[in-house]
C-alpha positions as CSV (number, residue, x, y, z in Angstrom):
1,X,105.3,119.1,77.9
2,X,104.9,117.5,81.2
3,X,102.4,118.8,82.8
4,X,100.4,119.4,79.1
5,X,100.5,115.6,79.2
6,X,98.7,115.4,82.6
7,X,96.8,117.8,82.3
8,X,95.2,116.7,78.8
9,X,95.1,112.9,80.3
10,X,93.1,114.2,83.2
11,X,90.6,116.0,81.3
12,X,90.0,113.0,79.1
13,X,89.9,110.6,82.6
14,X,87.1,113.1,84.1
15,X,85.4,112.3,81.1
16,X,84.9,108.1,81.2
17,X,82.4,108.6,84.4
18,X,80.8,105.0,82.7
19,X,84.1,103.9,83.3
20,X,85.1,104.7,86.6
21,X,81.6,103.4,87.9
22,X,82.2,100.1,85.8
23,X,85.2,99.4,88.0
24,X,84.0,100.8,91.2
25,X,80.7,98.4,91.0
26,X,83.2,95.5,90.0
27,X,85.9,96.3,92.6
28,X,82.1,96.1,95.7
29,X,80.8,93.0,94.1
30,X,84.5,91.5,95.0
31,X,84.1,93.0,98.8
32,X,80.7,91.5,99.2
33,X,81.9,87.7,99.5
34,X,84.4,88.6,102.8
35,X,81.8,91.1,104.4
36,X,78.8,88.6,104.3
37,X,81.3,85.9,105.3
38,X,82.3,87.6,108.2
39,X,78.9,89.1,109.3
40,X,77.5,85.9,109.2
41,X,80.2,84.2,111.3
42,X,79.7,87.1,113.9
43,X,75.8,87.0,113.6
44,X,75.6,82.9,114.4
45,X,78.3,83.4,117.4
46,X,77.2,86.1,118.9
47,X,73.1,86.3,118.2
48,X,71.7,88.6,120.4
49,X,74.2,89.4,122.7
50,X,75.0,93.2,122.7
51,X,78.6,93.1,121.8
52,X,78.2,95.0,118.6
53,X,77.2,97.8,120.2
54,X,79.6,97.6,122.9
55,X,82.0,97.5,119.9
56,X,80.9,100.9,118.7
57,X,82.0,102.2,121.7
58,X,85.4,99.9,122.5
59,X,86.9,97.2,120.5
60,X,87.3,93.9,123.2
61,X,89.7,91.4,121.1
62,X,88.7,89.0,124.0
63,X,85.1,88.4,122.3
64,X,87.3,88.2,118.8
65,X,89.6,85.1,120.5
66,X,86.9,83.2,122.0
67,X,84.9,83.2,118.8
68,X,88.1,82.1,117.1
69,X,88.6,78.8,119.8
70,X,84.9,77.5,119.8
71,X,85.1,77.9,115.5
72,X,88.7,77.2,114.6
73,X,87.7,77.0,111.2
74,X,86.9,80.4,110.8
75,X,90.0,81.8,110.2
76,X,91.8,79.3,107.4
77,X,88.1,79.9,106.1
78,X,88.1,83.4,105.8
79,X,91.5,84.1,104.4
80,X,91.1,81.2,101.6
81,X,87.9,83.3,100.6
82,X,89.8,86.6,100.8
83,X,93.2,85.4,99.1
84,X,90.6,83.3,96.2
85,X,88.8,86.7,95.8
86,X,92.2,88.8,95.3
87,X,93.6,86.5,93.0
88,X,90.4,86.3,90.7
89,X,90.2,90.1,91.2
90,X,93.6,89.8,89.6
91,X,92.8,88.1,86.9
92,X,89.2,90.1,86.4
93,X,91.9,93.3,86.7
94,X,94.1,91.9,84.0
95,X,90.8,91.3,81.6
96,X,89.5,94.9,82.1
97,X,93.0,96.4,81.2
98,X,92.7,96.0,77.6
99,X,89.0,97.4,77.9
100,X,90.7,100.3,79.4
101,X,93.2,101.2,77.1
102,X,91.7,100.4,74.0
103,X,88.9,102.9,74.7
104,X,91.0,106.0,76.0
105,X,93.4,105.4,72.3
106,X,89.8,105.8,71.0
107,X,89.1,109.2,73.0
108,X,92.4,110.6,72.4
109,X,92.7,109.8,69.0
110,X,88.9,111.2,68.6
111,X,87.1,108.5,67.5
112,X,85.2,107.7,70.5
113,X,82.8,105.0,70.8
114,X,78.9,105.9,70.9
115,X,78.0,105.6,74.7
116,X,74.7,103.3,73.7
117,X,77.3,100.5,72.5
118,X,79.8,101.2,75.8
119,X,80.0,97.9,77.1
120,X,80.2,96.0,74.2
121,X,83.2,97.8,72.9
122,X,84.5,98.3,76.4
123,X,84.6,94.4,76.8
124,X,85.2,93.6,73.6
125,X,88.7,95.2,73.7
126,X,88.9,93.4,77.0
127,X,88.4,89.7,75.5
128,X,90.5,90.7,72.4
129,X,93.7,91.7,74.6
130,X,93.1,89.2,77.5
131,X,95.6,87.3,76.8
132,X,98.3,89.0,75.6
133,X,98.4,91.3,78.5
134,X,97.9,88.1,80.7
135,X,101.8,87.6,79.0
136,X,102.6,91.1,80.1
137,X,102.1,90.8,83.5
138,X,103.9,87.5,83.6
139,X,106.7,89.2,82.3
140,X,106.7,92.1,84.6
141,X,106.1,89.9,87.5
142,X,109.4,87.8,86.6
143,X,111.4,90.4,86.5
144,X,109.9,92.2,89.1
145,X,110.5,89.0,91.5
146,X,114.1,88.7,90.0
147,X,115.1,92.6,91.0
148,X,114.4,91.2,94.2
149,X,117.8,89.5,94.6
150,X,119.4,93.5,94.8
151,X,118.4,93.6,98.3
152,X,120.0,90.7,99.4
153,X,123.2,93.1,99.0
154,X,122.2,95.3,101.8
155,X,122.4,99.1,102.4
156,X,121.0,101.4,99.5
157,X,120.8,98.4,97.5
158,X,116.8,98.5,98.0
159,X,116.5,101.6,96.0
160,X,118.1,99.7,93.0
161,X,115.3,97.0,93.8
162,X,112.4,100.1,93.4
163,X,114.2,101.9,90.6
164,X,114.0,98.8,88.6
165,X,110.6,97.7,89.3
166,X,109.4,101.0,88.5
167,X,110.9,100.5,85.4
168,X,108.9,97.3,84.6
169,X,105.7,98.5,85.9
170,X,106.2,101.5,83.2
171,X,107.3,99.2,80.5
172,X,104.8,97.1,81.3
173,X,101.8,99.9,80.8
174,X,103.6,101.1,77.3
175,X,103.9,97.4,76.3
176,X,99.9,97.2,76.7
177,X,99.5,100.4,74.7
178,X,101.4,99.4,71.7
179,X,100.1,96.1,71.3
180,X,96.3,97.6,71.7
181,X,97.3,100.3,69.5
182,X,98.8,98.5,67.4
183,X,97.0,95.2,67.2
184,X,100.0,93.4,68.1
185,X,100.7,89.5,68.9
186,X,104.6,90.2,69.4
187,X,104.2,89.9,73.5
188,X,107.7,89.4,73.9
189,X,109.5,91.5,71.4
190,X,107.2,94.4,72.0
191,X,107.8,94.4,75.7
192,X,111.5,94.7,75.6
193,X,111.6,97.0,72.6
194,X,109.3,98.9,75.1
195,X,111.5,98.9,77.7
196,X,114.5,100.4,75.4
197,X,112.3,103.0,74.8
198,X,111.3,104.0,79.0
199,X,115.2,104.4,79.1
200,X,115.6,106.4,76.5
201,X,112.7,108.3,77.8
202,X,112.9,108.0,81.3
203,X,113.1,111.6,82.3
204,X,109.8,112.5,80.7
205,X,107.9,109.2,81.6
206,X,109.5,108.6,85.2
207,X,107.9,112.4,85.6
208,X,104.3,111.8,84.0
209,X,104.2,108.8,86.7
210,X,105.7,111.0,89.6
211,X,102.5,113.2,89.1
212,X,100.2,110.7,88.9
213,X,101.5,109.0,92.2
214,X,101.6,112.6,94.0
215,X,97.9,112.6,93.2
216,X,97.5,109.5,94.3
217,X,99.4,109.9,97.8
218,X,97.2,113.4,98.2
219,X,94.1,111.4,97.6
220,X,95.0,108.4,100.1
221,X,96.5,110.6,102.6
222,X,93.1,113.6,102.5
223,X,91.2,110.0,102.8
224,X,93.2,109.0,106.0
225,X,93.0,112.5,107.5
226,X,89.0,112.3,107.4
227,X,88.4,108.4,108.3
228,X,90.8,108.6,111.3
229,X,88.9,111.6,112.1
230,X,85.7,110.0,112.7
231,X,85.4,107.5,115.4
232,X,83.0,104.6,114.7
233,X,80.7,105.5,118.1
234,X,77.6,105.7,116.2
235,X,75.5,104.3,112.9
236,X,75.9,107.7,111.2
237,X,79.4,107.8,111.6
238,X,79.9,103.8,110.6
239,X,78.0,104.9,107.7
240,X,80.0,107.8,106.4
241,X,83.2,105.8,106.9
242,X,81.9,103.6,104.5
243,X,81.2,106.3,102.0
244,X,84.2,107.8,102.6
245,X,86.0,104.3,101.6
246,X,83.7,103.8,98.6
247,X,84.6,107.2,97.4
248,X,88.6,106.5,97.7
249,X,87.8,103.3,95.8
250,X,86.1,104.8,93.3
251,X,88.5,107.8,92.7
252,X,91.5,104.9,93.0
253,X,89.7,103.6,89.3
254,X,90.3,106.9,88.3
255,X,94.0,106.9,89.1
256,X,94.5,103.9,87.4
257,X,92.4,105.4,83.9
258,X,94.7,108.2,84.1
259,X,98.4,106.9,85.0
260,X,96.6,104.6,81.1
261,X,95.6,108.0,79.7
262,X,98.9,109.9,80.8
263,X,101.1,106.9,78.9
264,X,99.2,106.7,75.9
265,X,99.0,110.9,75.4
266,X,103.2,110.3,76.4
267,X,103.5,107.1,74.0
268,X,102.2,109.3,70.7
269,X,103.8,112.6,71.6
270,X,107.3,110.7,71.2
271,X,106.5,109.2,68.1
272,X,105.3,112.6,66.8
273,X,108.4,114.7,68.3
274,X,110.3,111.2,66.7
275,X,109.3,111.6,63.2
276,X,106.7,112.9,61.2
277,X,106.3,109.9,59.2
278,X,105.8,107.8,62.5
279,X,103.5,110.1,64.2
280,X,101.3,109.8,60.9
281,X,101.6,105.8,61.0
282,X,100.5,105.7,64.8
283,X,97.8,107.7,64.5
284,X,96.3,105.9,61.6
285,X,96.6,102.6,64.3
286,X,95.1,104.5,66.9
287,X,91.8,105.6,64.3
288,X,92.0,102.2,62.2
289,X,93.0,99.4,64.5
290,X,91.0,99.9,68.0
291,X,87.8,99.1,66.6
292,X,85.9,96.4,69.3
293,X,87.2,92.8,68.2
């Protein structure tokens, strides 16, 4: 049932291309800020001089330092623009979540959205849900900050501090199912219900996960393999290393549609192996209640 699972998930996740490019294009307008920071800081020290070039060739952190001691303000500069960007990418990442889900229930229960209206639903679901996953994520991040203290113990202590967080994070994206699914408001009680349900379950959804992250690692690791291959001595190299990154952070939007697409396929196979009488109630939430708020 396993690999059915991902294998079904991954079909539908090859099919939301006007999804993956959404996040991608979201994911470079965040980048922009830090890169034009930073080439403009460069630009206005070093004008003319050739040390780009000589760069390309040999990285001289002595250039890097003196830049850094005639404008001591660059740094604190740059990383308040870099930590402001990652914490409203957070909270643009939270907002798209409910976007995501709502419209892979809509695929796999069939009653996908006309493409011409896209956006509208897609952002619709992600208004609608906003704040209830915002409580989600709060929740996860408590408890993900409290499994913390196992490591103060010591030894193999850590791997307690993993196993549990794993456990949140997979709560967490079956808590954000069931209350798009179901058009819940019960934050709270849905989220620990949820997590009764991951340990009942945890074989089969630990393993749905595994896969996912094995893809994941692949991906990352074929995307080391070729960028430390190529050594930035030239424009057309620079160049491909950047599509090379773009691509990795486009397929990385893909992972995260299909660890969503592998839950919810997981979430209603359950109920259906549960009872028949639940797998018909879930899927009249999954055809009746994910309309676009």
């Amino acid at each position: 049932m396993i690999f059915s699972i991902f294998a079904r998930a991954l079909k539908i996740t090859m099919q939301q291309k006007k999804m993956m490019s959404l996040l991608w294009a979201i994911s470079l307008i965040f980048a922009l800020p830090g890169f034009w920071t930073v080439h403009r800081s460069l630009r206005s020290f070093f004008g003319g001089r050739q040390v780009a070039s000589e760069w390309l060739h040999q990285f001289n952190i002595s250039y890097l330092l003196e830049m850094i001691n005639d404008f001591p303000t660059i740094v604190p500069t740059t990383n308040a623009l870099f930590l402001g960007s990652a914490l409203l990418f957070l909270v643009v990442t939270i907002f798209l979540t409910g976007g995501i889900i709502g419209m892979l229930i809509q695929n796999v229960s069939g009653n996908s959205t006309n493409q011409e209206i896209f956006l509208s639903s897609f952002f619709g679901f992600s208004g609608k849900f906003f704040f209830r996953i915002s409580r989600v994520f709060l929740w996860t991040l408590l408890l993900s900050l409290v499994s913390f203290t196992f490591m103060m113990i010591g030894g193999y202590a850590a791997l307690i501090t993993a196993a549990l967080i794993a456990l949140w994070i997979m709560t967490s994206d079956i808590t954000k199912i069931r209350l798009v699914s179901e058009n819940s408001g019960r934050v709270t009680k849905t989220y620990f219900s949820s997590f009764v349900w991951v340990i009942k379950n945890v074989p089969s959804v630990a393993s749905v996960y595994l896969l996912n992250f094995i893809l994941l690692v692949m991906a990352f690791a074929l995307y080391k393999l070729v960028d430390n291959a190529l050594i930035a001595n030239g424009m057309l190299k620079i160049f491909l290393m950047v599509i090379i990154h773009q691509i990795f952070v486009f397929f990385r939007g893909a992972i995260r549609i299909q660890m969503f697409s592998s839950a919810v396929f997981l979430w209603n196979a359950k109920l259906k192996a549960a009872a028949p009488e639940a797998s018909n109630s879930s899927e009249n939430l999954f055809n009746e209640q994910t309309q676009p708020a």
